[in-house]
N, C-alpha and C positions, 0 to 999 in steps of 0.2 A: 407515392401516387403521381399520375402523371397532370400535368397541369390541364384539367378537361374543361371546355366554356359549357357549364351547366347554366340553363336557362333563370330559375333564381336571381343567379350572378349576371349575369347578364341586364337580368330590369332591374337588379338594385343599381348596375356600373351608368343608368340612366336609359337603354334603350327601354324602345318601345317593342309589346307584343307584334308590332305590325313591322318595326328594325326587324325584329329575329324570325320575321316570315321571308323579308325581302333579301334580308343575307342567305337565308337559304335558298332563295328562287333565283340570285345572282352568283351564288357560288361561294359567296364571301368565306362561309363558314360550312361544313359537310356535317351531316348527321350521323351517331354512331347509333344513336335509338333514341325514342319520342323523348327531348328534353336534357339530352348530352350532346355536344357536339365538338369535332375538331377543327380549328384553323383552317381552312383550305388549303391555305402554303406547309399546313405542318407534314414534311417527310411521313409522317409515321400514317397518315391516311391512304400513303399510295404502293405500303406495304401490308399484304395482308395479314401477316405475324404482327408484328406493332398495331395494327388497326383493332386486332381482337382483345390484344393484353387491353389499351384505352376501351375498348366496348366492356371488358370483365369487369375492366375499375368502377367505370359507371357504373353498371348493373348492379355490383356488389355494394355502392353507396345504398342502392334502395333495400336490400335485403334483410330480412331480419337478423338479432344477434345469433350467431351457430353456422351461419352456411360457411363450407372450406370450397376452395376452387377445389376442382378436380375433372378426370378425365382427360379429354382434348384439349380445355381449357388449360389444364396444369400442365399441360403438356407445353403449351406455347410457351408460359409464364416461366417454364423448366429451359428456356431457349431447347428444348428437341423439335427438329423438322418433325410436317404433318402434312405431307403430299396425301393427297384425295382425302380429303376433310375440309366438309362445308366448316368456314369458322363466324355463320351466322348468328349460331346459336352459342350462349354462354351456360356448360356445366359448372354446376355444384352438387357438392353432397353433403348430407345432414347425417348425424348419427340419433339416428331413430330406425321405427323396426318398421314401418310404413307413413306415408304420405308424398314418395315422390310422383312427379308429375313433371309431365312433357308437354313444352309450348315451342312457338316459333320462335320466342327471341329467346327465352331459358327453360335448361333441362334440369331437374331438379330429383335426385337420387336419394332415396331411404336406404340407409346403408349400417353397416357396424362401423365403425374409426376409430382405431387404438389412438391414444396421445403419442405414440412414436410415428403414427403415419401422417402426422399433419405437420408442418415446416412451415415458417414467413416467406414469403416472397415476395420481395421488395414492398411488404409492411401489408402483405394479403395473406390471410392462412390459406394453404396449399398442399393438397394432397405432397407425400414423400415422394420424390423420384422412381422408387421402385413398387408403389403402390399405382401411383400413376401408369407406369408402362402397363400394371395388370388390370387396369381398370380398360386403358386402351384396348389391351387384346384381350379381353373380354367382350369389347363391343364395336369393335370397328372390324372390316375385312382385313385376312390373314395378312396380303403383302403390304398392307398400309401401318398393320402393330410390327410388323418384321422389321421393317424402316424404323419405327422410332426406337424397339428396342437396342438394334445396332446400333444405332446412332448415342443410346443412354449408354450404351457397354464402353463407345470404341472411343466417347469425350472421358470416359471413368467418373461420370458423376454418380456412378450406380457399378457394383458387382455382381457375377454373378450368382455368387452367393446371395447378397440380400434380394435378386430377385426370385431365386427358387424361396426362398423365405418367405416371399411375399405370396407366390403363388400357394404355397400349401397354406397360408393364412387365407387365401380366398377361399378353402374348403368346397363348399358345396354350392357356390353362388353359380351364378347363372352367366354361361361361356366361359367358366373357371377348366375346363378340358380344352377350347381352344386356347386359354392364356397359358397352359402348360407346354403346347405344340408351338406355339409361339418362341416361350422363353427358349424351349431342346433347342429349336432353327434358328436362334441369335445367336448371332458372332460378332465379336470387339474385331474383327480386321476390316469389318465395310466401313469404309470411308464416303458415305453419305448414301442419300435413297437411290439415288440411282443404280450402284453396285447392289442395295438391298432387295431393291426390284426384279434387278436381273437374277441375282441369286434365288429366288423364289421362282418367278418364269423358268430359270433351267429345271429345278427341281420338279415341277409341273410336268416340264416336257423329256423326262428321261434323262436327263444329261448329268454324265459322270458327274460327282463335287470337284471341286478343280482347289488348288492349294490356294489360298487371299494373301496377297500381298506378298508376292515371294519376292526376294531381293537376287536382284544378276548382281558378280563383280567381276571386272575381266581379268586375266591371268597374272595381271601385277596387282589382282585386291582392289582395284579402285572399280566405286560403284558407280554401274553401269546406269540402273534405273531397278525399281522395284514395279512389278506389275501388278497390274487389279485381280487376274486369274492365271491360273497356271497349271497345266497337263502334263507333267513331265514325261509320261509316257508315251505319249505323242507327239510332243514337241511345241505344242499349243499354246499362244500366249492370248488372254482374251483381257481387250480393252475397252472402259465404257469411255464414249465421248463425251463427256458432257461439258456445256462451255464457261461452267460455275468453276470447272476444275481448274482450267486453263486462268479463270479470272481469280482463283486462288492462290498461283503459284508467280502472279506476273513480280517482278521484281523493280523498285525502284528506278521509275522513269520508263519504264517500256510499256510499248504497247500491245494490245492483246494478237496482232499478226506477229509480233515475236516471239510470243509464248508460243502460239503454235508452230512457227519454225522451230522452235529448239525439239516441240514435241515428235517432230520429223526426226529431227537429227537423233535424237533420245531413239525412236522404232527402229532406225537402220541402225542402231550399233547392240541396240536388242536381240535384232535379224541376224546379227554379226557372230551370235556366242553361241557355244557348240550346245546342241543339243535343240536347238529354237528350230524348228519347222517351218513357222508361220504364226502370224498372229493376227487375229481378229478383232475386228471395232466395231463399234456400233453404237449408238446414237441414243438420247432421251425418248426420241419418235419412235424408233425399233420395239423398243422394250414390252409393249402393250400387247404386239404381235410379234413375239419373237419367233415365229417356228422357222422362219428362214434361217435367222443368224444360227439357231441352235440345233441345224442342217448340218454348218459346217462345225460345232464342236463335238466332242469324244459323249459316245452317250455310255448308256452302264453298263448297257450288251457287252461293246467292246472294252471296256473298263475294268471290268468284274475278273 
């Protein structure tokens, strides 16, 4: 559990009802929900991944004995990315055959739970990693369960094997046909949402599948760079920009305009290897409206 100033603790440490109105009207301390709250300076309130795991903990102190994180919730807890997911609201789910119920600050699911799908998470029961992605893409939009199921495949905290396992264990629930079309369009080669976004957007807009993650070597075997997409038929190299990538790869003492020079020098000698035509980039912003970018790549007409 993470160290949270629960109000209790707070008037027994001596404040007063009227301290813990005024630390919140000065900012002293930031609310996670009516009667939990985080440090203001603490890091973890001005990420919204960290903010939610602290808002679950609470929540989950009030709960009665039986609720499992799950969902979006277990999702965070699972560290898998959760691009477009309000993380307001705190899922659980109960193994019972009815009484879930949907509020503003928690959702609360009547569900089946084998005792292999429930896992500790840092001292919280937690839906399993691969019960979780199907729980997700059962009930979030396609490109937002495509993200995290890449993302579950390409850390290897889940196979996928156990997630077709999972999925034919969802049987007959409800958006157990979209968690199946989910799991077929996962792939362990995306290397975060971004690439999982655009790979979804192309698929929408007609465009050939392109090879993830192919690896250039130049003529004496030493590697060139590996690229996010690849047309070999065309010569197509398609790259996402995103600048999480560039603050992944920075290396001991540089700075983020270094990373990107070298990512310069990295395209021209990309540019350089036989067969490369061109290659395409394109931004976090593009992705939502991609029909330009996916203009200039190979669609299926010509592909096929």
């Amino acid at each position: 559990m993470t160290d949270l100033l629960l109000r209790p603790d707070l008037l027994r440490r001596g404040m007063s009802e009227d301290d813990v109105r005024r630390a919140l009207r000065t900012g002293e301390i930031a609310p996670l929900r009516p009667g939990a709250y985080l440090d203001a300076t603490d890091p973890r309130w001005r990420d919204a991944d960290e903010r939610h795991r602290a808002l679950t903990e609470a929540t989950y102190a009030q709960l009665a004995p039986g609720a499992v994180v799950s969902h979006v919730s277990a999702a965070v807890r699972h560290r898998l990315p959760v691009w477009g997911v309000p993380l307001g609201t705190v899922h659980i789910s109960r193994d019972r055959r009815s009484g879930g119920r949907a509020g503003r600050r928690l959702r609360s699911y009547a569900t089946s739970l084998a005792s292999d799908e429930i896992v500790l998470v840092d001292g919280l029961p937690t839906t399993s990693v691969a019960r979780t992605v199907v729980d997700v893409a059962r009930s979030t939009p396609f490109e937002t369960a495509v993200a995290i199921a890449d993302a579950a495949l390409h850390t290897e905290v889940v196979d996928a094997h156990e997630l077709a396992a999972a999925v034919l264990a969802a049987g007959g629930r409800r958006g157990a046909g979209r968690a199946r079309s989910v799991i077929a369009f996962a792939d362990a080669r995306a290397d975060g949402p971004g690439e999982s976004r655009a790979r979804v957007r192309m698929d929408v807009l007609g465009v050939a599948h392109p090879v993830l993650q192919h690896r250039f070597d130049d003529a004496r075997g030493r590697h060139v760079g590996t690229v996010d997409f690849w047309w070999p038929r065309e010569g197509i190299i398609g790259e996402f920009d995103g600048m999480e990538k560039y603050g992944r790869s920075l290396r001991p003492g540089e700075k983020l305009g270094d990373a990107v020079m070298r990512e310069k020098r990295r395209e021209d000698a990309l540019r350089a290897q036989p067969g490369v035509r061109t290659v395409v980039r394109w931004t976090w912003d593009e992705i939502a409206d991609f029909d330009a970018v996916a203009a200039r790549l190979p669609q299926v007409t010509r592909a096929s």
